[in-house]
MMTF fields as JSON, N, C-alpha, C and O atoms, coordinates in Angstrom:
{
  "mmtfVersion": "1.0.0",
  "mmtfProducer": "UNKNOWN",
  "numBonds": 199,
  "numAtoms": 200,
  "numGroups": 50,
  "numChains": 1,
  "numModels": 1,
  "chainsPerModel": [1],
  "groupsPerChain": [50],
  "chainIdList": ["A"],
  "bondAtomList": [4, 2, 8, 6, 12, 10, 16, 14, 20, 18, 24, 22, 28, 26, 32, 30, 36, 34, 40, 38, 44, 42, 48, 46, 52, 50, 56, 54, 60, 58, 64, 62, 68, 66, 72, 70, 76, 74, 80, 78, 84, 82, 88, 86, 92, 90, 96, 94, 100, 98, 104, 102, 108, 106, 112, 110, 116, 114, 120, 118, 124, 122, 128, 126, 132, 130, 136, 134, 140, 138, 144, 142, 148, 146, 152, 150, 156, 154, 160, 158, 164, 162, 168, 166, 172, 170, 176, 174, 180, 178, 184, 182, 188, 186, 192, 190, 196, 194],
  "bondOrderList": [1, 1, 1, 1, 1, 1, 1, 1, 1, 1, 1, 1, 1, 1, 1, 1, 1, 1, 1, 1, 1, 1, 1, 1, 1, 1, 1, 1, 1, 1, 1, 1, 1, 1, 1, 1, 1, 1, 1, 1, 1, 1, 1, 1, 1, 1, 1, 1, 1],
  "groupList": [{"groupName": "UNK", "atomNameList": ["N", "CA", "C", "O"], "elementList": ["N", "C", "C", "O"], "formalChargeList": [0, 0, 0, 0], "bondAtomList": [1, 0, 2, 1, 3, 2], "bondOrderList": [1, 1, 2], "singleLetterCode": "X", "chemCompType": "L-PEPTIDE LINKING"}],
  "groupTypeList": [0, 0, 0, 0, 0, 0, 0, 0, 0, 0, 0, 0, 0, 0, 0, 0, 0, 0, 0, 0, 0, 0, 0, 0, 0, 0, 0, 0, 0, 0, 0, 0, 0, 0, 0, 0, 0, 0, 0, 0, 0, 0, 0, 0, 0, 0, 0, 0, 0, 0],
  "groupIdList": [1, 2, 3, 4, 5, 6, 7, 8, 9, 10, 11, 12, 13, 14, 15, 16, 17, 18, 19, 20, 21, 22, 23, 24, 25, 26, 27, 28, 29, 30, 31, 32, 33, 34, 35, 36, 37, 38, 39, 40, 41, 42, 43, 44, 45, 46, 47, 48, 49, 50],
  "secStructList": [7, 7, 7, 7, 7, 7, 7, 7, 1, 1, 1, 7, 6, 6, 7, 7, 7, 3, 3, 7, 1, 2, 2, 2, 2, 2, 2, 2, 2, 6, 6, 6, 7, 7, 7, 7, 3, 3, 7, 7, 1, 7, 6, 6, 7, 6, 6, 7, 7, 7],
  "xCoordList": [-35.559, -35.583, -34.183, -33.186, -34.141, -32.737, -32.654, -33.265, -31.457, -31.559, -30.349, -29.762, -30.042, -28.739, -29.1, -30.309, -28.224, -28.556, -28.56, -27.939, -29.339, -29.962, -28.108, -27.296, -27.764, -26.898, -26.691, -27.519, -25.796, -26.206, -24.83, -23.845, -24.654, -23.775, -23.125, -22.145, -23.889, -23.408, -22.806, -22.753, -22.337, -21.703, -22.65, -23.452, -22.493, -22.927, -24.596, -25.462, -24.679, -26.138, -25.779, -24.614, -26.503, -26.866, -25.406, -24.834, -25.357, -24.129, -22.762, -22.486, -21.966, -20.549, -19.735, -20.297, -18.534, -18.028, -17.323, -16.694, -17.239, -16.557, -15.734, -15.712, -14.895, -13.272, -12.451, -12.822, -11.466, -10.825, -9.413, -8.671, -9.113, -7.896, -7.008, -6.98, -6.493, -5.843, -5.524, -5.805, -4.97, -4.677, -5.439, -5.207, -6.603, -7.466, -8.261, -8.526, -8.446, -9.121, -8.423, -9.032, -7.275, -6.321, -6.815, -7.281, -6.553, -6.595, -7.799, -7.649, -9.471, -10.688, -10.771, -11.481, -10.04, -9.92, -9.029, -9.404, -7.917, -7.705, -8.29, -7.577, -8.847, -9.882, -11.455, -12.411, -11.674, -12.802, -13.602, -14.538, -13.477, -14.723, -14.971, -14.058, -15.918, -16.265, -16.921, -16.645, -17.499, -17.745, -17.272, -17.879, -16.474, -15.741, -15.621, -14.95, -16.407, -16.219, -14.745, -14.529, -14.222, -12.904, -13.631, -13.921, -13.827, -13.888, -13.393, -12.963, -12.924, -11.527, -12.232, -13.073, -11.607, -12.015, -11.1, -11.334, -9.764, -8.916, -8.315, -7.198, -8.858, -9.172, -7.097, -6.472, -6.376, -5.554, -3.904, -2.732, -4.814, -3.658, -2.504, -2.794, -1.12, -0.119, 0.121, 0.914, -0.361, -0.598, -1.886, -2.134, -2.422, -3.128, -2.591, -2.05, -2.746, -2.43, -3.953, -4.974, -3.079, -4.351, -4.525, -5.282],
  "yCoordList": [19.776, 20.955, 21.537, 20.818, 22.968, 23.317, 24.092, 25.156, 23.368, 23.838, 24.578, 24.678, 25.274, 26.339, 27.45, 27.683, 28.357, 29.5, 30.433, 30.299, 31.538, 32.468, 33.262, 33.042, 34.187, 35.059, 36.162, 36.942, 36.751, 38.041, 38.71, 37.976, 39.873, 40.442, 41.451, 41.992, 41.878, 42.679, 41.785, 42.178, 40.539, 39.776, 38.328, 37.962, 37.888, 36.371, 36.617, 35.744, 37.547, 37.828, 36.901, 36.916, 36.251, 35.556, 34.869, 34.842, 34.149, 32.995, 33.391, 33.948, 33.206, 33.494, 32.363, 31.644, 32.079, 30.968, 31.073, 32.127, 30.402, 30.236, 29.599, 28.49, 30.362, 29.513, 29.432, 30.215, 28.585, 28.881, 28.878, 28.38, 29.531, 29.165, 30.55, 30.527, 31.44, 32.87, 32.752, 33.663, 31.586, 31.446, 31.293, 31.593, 30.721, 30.254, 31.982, 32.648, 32.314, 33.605, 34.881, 35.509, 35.055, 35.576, 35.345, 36.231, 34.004, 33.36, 33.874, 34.697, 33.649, 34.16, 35.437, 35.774, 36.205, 37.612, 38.126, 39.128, 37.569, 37.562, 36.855, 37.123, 36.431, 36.04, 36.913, 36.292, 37.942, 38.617, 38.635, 39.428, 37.66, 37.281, 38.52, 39.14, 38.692, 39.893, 39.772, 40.809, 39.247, 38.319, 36.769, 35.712, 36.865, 35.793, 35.845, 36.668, 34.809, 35.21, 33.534, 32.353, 34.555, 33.767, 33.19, 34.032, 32.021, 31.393, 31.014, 29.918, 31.557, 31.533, 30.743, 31.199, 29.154, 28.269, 28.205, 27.69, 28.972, 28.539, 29.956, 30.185, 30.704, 32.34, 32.559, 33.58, 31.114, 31.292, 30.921, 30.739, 30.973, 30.05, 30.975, 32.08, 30.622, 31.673, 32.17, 33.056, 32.092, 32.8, 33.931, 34.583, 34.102, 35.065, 36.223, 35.99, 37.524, 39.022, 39.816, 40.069, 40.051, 41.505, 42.678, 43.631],
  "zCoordList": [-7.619, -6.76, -6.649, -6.589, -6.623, -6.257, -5.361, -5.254, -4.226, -2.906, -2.52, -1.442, -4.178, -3.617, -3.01, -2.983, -2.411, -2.022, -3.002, -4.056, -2.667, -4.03, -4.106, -3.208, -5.396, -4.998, -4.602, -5.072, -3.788, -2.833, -3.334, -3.254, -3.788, -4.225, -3.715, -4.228, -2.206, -1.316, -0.22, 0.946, -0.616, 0.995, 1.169, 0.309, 1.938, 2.116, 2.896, 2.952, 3.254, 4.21, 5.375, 5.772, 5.845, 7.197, 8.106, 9.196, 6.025, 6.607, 6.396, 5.334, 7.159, 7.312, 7.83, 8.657, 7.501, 8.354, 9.516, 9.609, 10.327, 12.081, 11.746, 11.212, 12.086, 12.055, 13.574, 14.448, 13.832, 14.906, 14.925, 15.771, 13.832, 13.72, 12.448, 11.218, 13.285, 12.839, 10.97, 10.191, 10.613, 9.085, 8.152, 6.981, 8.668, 7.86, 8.097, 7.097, 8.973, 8.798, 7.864, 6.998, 8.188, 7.746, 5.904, 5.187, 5.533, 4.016, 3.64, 2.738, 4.123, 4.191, 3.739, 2.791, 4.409, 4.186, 3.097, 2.487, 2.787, 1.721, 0.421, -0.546, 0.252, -0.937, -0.809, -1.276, -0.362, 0.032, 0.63, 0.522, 1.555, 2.395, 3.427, 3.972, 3.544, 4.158, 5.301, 5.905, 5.847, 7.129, 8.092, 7.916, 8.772, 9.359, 11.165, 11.788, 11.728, 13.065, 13.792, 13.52, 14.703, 14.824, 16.378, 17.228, 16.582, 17.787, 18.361, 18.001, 19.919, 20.445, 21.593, 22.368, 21.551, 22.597, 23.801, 24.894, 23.292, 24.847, 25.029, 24.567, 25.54, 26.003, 26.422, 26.133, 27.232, 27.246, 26.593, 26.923, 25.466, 24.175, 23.828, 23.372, 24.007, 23.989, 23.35, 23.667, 21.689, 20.413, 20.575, 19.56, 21.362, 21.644, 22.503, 23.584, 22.005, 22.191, 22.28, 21.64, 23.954, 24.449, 23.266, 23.449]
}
């Protein structure tokens, strides 16, 4: 059986990865990823800008 995902050539569809961490999103986006949600667990982390 093969339990890869089919290929989608307009973007990842559904799945995207959660990251929490600005570089790795940053890197994501530079290699094309076109969907990336950034999960910000400590609302008051001092690397964070209003």
């Amino acid at each position: 059986m093969d339990y890869s995902f089919p290929t989608m050539p307009e973007g990842i569809g559904p799945l995207y990865p959660v990251v929490d961490d600005i570089d790795l999103l940053k890197r994501l986006l530079e290699l094309g990823v076109l969907t990336v949600q950034l999960r910000v667990k400590d609302p008051e982390h001092p690397m964070l800008n209003t």
